[in-house]
Backbone as CSV, one residue per row, in Angstrom:
resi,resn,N_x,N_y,N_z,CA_x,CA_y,CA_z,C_x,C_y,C_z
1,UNK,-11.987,34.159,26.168,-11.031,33.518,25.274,-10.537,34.527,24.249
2,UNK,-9.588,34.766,24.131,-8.772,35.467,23.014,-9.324,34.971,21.731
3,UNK,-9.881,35.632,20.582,-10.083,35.146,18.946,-8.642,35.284,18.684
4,UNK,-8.370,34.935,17.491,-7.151,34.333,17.341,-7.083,35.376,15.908
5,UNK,-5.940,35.871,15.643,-5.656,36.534,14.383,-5.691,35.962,13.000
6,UNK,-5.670,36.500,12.112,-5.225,36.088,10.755,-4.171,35.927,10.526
7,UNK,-3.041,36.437,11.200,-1.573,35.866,11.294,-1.555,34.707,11.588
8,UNK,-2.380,34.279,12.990,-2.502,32.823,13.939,-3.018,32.099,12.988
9,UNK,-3.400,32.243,12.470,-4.700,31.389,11.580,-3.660,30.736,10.371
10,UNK,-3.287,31.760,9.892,-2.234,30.879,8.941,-0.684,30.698,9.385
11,UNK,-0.305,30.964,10.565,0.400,30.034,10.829,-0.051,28.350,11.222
12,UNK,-1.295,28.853,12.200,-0.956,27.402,12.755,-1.970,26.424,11.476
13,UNK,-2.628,26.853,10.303,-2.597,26.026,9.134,-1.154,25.013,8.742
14,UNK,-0.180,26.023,8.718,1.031,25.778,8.420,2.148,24.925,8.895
15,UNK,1.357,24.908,10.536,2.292,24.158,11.742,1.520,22.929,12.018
16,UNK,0.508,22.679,11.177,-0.041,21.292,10.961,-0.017,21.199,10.025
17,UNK,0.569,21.249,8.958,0.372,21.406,7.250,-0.908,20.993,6.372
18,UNK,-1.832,21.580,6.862,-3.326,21.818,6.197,-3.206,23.028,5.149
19,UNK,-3.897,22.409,4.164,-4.307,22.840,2.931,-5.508,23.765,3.058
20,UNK,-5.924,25.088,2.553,-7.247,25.620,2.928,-8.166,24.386,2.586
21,UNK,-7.997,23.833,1.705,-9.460,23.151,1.697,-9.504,22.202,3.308
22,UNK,-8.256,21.954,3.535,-8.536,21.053,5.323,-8.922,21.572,6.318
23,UNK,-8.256,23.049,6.500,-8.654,23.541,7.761,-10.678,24.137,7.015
24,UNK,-11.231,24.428,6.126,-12.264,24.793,5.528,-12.870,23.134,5.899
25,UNK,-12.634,21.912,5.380,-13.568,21.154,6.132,-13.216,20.555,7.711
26,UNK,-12.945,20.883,8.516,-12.281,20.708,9.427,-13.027,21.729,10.361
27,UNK,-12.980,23.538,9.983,-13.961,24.396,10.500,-15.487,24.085,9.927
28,UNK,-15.677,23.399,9.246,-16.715,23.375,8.531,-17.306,24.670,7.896
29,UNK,-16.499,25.127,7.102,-16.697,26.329,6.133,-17.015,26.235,4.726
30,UNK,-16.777,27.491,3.894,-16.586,26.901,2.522,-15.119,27.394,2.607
31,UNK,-14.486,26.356,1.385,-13.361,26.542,0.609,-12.894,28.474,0.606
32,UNK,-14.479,29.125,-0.053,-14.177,30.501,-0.615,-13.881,31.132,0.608
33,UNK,-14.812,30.937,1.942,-14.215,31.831,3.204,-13.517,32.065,3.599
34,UNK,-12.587,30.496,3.575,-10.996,30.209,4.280,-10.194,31.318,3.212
35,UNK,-10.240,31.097,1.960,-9.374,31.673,0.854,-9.391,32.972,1.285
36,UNK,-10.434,33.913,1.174,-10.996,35.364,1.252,-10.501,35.780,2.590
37,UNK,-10.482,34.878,3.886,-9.931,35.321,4.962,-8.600,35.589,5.033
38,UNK,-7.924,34.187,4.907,-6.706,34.787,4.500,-5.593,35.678,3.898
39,UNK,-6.201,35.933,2.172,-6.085,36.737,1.460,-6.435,38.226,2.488
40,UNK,-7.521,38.167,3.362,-7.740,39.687,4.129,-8.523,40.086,3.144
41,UNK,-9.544,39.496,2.381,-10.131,40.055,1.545,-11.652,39.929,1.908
42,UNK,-11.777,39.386,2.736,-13.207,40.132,4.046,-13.186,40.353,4.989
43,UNK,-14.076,40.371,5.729,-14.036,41.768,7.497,-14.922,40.419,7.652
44,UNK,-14.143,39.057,8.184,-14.888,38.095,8.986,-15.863,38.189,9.943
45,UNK,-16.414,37.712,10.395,-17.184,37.366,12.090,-16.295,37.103,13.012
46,UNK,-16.652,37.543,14.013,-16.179,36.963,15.026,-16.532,35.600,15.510
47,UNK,-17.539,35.162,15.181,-18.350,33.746,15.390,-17.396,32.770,14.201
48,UNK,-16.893,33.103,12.824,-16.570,32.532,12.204,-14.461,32.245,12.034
49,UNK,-14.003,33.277,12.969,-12.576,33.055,13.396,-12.796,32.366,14.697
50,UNK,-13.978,32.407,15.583,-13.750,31.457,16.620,-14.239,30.180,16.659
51,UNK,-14.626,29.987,15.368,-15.005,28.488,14.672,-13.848,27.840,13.938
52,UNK,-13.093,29.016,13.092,-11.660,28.264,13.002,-10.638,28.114,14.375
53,UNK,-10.730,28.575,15.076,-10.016,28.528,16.051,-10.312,27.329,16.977
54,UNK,-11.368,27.075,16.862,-11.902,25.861,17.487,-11.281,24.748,16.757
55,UNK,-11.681,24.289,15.729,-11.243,23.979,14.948,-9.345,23.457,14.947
56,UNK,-8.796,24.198,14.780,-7.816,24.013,15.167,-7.174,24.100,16.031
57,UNK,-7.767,24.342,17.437,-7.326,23.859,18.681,-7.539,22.455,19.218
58,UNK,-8.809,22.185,18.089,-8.996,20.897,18.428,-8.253,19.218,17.700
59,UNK,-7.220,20.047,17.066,-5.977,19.188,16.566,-4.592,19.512,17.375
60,UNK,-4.931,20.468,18.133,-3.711,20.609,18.972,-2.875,21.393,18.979
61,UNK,-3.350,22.771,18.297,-2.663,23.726,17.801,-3.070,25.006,19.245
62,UNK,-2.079,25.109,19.810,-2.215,26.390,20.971,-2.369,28.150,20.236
63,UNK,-3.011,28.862,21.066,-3.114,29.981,20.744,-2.110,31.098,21.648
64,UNK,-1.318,31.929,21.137,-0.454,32.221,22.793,-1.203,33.521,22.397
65,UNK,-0.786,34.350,24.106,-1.007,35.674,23.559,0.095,35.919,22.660
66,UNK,-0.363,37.403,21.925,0.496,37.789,21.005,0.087,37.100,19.698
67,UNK,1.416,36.930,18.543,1.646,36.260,17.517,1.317,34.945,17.121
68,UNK,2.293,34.148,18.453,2.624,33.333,18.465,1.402,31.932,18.251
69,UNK,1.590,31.214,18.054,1.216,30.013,17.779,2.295,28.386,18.392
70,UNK,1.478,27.194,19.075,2.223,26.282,19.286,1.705,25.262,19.248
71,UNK,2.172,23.647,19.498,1.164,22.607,19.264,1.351,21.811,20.987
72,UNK,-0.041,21.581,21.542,0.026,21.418,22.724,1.231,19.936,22.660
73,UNK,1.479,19.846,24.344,2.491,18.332,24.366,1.586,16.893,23.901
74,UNK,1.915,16.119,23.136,1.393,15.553,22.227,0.782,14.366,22.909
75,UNK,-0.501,14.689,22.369,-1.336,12.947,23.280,-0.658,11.445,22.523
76,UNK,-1.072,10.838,23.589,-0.244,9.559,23.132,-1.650,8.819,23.637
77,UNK,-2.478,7.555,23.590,-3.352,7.109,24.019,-3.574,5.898,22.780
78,UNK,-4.097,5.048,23.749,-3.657,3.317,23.176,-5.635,2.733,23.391
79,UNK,-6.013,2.129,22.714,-7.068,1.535,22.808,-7.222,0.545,21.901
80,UNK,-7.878,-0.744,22.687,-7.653,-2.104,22.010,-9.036,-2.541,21.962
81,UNK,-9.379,-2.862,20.527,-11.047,-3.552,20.071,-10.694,-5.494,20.103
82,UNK,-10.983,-6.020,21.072,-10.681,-7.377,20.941,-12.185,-8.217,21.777
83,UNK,-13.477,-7.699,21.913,-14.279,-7.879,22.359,-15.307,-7.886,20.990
84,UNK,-16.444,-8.815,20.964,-17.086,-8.395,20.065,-17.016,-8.471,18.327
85,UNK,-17.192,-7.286,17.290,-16.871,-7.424,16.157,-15.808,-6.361,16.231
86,UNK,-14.946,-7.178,16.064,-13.468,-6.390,16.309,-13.115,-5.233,15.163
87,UNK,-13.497,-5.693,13.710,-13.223,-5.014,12.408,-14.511,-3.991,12.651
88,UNK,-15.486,-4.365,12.958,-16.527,-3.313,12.738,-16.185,-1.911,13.501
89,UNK,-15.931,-2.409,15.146,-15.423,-1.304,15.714,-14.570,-0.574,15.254
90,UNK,-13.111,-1.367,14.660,-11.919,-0.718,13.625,-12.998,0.433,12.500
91,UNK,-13.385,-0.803,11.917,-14.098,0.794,10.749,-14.384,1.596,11.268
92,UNK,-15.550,1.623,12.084,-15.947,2.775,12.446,-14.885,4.016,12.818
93,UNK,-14.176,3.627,13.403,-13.011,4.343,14.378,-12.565,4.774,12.926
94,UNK,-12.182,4.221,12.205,-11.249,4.693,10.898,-12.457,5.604,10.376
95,UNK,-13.676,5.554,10.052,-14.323,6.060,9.130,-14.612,7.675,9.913
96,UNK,-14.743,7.517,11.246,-15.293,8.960,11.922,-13.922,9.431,12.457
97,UNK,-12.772,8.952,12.019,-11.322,10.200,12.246,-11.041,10.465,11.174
98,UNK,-11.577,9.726,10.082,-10.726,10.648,8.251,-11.874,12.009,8.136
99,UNK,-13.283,11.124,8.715,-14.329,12.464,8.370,-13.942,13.743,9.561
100,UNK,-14.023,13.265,10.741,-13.124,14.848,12.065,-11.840,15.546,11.811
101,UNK,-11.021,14.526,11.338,-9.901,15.022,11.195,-9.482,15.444,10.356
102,UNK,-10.099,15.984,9.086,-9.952,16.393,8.149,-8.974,15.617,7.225
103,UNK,-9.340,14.478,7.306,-8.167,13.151,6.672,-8.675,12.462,5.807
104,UNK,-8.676,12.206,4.574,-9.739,12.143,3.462,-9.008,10.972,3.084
105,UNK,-8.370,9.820,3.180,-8.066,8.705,3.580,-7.706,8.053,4.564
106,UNK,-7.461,6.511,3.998,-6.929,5.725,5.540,-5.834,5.328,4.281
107,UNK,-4.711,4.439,4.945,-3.566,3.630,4.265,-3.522,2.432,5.074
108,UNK,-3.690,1.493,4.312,-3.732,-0.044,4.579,-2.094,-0.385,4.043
109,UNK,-1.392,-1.297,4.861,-0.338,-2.353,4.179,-0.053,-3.473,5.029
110,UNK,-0.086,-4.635,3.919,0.346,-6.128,4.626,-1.447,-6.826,4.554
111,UNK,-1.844,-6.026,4.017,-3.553,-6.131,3.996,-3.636,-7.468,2.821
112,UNK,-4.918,-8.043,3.311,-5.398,-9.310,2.348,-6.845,-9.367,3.156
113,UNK,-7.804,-8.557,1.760,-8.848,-8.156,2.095,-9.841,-9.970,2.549
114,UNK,-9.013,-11.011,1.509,-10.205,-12.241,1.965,-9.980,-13.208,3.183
115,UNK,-9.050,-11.866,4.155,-8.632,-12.455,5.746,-9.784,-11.229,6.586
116,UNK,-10.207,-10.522,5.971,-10.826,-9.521,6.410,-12.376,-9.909,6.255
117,UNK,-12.781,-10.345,5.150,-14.013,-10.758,5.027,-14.025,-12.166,5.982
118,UNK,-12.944,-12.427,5.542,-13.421,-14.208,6.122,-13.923,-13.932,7.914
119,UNK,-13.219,-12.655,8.440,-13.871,-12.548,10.320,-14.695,-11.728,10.442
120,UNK,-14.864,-10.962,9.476,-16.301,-10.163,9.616,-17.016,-9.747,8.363
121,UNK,-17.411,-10.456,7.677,-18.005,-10.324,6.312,-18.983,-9.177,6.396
122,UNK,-19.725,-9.168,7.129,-20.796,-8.238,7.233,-20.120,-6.631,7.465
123,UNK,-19.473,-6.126,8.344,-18.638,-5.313,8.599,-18.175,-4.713,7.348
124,UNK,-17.133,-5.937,6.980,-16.218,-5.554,5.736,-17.575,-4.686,4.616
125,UNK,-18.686,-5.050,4.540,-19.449,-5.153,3.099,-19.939,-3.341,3.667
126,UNK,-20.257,-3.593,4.872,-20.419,-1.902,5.556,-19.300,-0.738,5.267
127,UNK,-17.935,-1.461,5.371,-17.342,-0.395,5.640,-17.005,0.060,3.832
128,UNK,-17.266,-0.474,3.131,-17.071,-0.591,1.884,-18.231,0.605,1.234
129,UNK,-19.665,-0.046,2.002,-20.845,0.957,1.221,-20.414,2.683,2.004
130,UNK,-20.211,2.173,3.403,-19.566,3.911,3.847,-18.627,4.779,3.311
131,UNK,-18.004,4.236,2.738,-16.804,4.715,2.268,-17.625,5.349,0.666
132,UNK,-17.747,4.594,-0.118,-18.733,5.203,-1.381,-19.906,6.324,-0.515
133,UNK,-20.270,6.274,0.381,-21.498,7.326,0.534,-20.741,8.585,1.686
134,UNK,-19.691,8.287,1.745,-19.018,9.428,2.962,-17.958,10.123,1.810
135,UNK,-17.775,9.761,0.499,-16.660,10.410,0.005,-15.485,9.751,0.092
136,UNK,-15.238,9.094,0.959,-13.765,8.859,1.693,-12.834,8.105,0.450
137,UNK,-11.314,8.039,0.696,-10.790,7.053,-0.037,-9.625,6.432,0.016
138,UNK,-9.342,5.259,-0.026,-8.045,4.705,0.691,-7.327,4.124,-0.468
139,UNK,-6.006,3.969,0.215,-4.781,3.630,-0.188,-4.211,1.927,0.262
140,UNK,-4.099,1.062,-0.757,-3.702,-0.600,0.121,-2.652,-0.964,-0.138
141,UNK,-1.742,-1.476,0.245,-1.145,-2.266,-0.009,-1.305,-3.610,0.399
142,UNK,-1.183,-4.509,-0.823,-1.116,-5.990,-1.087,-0.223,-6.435,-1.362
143,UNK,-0.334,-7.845,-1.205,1.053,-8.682,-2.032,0.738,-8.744,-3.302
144,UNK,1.994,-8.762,-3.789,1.654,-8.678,-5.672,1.544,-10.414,-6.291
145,UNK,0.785,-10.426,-6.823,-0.172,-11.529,-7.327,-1.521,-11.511,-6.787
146,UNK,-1.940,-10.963,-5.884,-3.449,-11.133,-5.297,-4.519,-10.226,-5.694
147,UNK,-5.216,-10.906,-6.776,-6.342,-10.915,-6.973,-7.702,-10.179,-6.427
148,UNK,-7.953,-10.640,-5.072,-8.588,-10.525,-4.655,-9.141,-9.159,-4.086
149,UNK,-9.541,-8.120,-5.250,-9.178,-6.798,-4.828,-10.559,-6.694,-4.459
150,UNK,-11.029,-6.184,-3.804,-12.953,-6.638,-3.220,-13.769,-5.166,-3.233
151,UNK,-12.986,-4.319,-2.997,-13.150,-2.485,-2.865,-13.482,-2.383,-4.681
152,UNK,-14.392,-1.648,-4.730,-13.789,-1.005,-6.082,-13.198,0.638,-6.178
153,UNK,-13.110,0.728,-7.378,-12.345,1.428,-7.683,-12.474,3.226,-7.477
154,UNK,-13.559,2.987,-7.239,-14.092,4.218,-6.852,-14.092,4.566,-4.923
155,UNK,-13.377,4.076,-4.445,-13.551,4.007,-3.236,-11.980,3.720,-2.454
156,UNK,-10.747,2.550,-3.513,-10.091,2.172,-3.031,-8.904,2.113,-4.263
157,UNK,-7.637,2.483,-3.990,-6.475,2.511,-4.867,-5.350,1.067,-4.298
158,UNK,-5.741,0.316,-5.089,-4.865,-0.891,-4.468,-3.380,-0.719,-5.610
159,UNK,-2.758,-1.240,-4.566,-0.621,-1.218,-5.063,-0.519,-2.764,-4.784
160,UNK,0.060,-3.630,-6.017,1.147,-4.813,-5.887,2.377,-4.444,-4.573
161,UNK,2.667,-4.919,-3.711,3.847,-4.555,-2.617,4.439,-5.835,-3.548
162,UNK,5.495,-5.270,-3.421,6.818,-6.665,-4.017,6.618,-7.588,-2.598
163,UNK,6.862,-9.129,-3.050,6.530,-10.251,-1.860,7.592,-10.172,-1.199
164,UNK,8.807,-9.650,-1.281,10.384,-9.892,-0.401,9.663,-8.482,0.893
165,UNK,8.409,-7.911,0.476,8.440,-6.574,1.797,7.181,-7.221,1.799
166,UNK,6.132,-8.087,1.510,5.582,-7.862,2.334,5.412,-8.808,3.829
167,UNK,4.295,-8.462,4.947,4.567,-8.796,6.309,3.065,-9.298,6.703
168,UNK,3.373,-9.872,7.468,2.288,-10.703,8.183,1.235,-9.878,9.416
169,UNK,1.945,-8.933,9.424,0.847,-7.857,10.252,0.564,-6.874,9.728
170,UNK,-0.643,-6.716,9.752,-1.266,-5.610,8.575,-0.908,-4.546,9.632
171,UNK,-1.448,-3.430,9.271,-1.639,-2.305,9.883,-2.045,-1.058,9.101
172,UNK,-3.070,0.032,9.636,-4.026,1.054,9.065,-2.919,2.320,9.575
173,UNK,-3.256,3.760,8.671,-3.015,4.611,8.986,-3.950,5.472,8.891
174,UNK,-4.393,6.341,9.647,-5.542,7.067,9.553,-5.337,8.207,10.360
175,UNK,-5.149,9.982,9.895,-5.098,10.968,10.729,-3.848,10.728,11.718
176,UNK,-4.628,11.135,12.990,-3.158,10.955,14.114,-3.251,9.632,14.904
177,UNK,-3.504,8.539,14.070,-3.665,7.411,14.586,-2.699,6.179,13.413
178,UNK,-2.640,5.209,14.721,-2.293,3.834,13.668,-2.704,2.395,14.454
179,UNK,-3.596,1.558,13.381,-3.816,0.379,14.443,-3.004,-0.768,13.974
180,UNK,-2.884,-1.542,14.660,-1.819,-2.761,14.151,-2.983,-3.578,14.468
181,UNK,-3.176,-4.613,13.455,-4.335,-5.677,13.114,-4.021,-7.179,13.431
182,UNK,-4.012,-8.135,14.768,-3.655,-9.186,15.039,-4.761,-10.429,14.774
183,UNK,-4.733,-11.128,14.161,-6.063,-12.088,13.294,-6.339,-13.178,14.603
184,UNK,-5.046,-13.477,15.430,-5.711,-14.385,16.426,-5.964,-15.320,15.853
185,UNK,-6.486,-16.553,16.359,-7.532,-15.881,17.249,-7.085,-15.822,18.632
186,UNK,-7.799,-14.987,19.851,-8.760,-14.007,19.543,-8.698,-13.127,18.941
187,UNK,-9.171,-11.946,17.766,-9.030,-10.932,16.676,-8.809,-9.933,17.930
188,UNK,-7.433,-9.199,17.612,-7.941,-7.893,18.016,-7.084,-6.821,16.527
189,UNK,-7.552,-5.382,17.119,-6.994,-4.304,16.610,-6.350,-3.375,17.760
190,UNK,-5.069,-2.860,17.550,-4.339,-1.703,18.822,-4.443,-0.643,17.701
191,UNK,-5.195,0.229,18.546,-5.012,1.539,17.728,-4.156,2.484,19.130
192,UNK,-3.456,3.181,18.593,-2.281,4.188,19.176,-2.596,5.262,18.523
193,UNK,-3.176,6.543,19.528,-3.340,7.695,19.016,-2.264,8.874,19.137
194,UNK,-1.260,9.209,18.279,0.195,9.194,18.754,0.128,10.242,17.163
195,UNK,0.412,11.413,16.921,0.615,12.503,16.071,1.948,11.721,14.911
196,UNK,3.172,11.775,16.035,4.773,11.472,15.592,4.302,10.102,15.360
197,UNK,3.888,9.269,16.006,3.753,7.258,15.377,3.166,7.796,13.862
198,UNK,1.668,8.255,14.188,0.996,7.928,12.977,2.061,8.871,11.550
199,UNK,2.513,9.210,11.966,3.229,10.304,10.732,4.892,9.250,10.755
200,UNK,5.450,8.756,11.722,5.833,7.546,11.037,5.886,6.561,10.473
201,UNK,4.542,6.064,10.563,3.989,5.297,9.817,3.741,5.335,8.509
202,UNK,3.132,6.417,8.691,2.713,7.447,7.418,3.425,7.074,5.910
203,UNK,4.879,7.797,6.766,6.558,7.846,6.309,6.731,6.081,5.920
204,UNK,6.471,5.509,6.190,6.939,3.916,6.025,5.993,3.435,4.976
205,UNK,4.490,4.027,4.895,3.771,3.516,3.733,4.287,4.272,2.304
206,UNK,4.644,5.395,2.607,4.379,5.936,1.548,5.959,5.499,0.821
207,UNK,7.132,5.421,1.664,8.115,4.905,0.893,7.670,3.377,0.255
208,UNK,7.011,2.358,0.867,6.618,0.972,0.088,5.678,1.530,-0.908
209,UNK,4.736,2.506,-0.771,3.777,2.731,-2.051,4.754,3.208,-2.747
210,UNK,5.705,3.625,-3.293,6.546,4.139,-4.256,7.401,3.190,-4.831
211,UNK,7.321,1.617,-3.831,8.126,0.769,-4.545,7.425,-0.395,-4.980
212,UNK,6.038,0.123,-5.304,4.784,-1.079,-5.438,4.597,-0.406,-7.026
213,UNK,3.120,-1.451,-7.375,3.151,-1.069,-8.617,1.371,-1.040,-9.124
214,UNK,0.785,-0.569,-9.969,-0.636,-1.025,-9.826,-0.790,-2.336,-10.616
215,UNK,-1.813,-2.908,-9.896,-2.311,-4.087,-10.608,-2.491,-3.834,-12.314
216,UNK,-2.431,-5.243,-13.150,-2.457,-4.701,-14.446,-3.921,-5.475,-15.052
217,UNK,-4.679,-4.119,-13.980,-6.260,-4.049,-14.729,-6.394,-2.842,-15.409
218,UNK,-6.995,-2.920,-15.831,-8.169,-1.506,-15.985,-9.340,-0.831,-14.860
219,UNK,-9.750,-0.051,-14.914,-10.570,0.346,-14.131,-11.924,-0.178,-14.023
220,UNK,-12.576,-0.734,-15.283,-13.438,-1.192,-15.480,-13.252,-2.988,-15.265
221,UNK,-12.112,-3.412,-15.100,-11.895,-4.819,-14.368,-11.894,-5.271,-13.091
222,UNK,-11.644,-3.705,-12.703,-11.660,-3.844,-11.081,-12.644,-3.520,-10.640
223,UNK,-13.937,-3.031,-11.507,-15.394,-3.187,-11.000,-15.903,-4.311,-11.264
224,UNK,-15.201,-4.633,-11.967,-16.179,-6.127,-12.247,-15.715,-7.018,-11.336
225,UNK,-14.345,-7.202,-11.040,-13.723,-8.088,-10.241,-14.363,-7.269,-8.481
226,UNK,-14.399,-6.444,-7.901,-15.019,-6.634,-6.976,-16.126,-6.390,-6.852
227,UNK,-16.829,-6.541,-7.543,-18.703,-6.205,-7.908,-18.750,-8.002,-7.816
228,UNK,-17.608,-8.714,-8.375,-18.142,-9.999,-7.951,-17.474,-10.601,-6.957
229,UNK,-16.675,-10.170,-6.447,-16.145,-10.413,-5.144,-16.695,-9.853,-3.808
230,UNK,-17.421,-8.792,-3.961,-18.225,-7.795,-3.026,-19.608,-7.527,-3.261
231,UNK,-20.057,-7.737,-3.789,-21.218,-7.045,-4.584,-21.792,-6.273,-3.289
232,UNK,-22.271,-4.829,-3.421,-22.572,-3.650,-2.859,-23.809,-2.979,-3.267
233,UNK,-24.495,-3.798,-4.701,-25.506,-3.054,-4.728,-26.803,-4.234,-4.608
């Protein structure tokens, strides 16, 4: 196998738009290695450019000979949780692609967390303590008036969505994925593992998060309010 250059290296950072600190947890490095490599300001390993290289081949980034750099033809792949505990499987799936994929949230919208507890309470209360003990942290959108914020604040950034946008099918964004959430019954979740979907999607939350607003708590209301809506400890 060809090791891949320091040219390659920060291009194809660039042609997935990773931040050193992403492709650094992503190779599983430190922060200072990625920096110092780049910069050319150490005489790397060879074990440790073919760990970034791994690394980012394993998001889809090609190595050519030469210079060059490309992103393989793009997987597309569909898988449906409608057997079983439908949300639990969802978490999981969400919780082990923000931690692989170097994706340090998920984005929820159309979400109403006490439709979520009400089909898998147990799940929901899991994916809540994982999220506080993995680091992770997400983004929601709700309808504005609802209360019912159950995450706290240390774990979850909830947005009012104005009620004229919001919609009756939730749906997650996470990495190069997106699942669309059908309550049924029977419950399922479609997750679509699709680079261009999930980055349209992406594109569609982040314009409604810009036209949402935060709830008018405090930070310390929204522990109390889901410490008694959730309680986690």
């Amino acid at each position: 196998m060809q090791i891949a250059t320091l040219h390659q290296i920060r291009a194809a950072r660039a042609l997935l738009g990773w931040t050193q600190a992403e492709l650094a947890r992503a190779a599983k490095l430190s922060l200072a290695a990625v920096n110092n490599l780049e910069r050319d300001a150490s005489n790397p390993r060879l074990r440790t450019l073919a760990q970034i290289q791994s690394a980012l081949e394993s998001h889809g980034v090609e190595f050519q000979n030469g210079p060059g750099v490309r992103l393989r033809s793009e997987v597309f792949s569909t898988t449906t949780f409608d057997t079983g505990d439908v949300y639990a499987q969802l978490f999981k799936d969400i919780l082990h692609t923000c931690v692989t994929q170097a994706s340090a949230s998920a984005c929820y919208m159309n979400v109403k967390d006490t439709d979520f507890i009400g089909n898998s309470p147990e799940s929901f209360k899991q994916s809540a303590r994982d999220l506080r003990r993995l680091g992770l942290h997400e983004r929601v959108l709700v309808e504005e008036g609802d209360s019912n914020l159950m995450f706290p604040p240390d774990t979850t950034h909830y947005r009012w969505l104005p009620k004229s946008f919001f919609g009756v099918s939730p749906f997650v964004v996470y990495g190069t994925k997106m699942a669309i959430l059908l309550w049924g019954p029977p419950a399922r979740a479609i997750v679509i593992e699709s680079p261009s979907v999930a980055a349209s999607y992406a594109r569609q939350f982040e314009f409604f998060w810009q036209q949402s607003i935060d709830p008018p708590y405090s930070q310390q209301q929204l522990r109390d309010i889901s410490q008694k809506l959730l309680p986690l400890d």
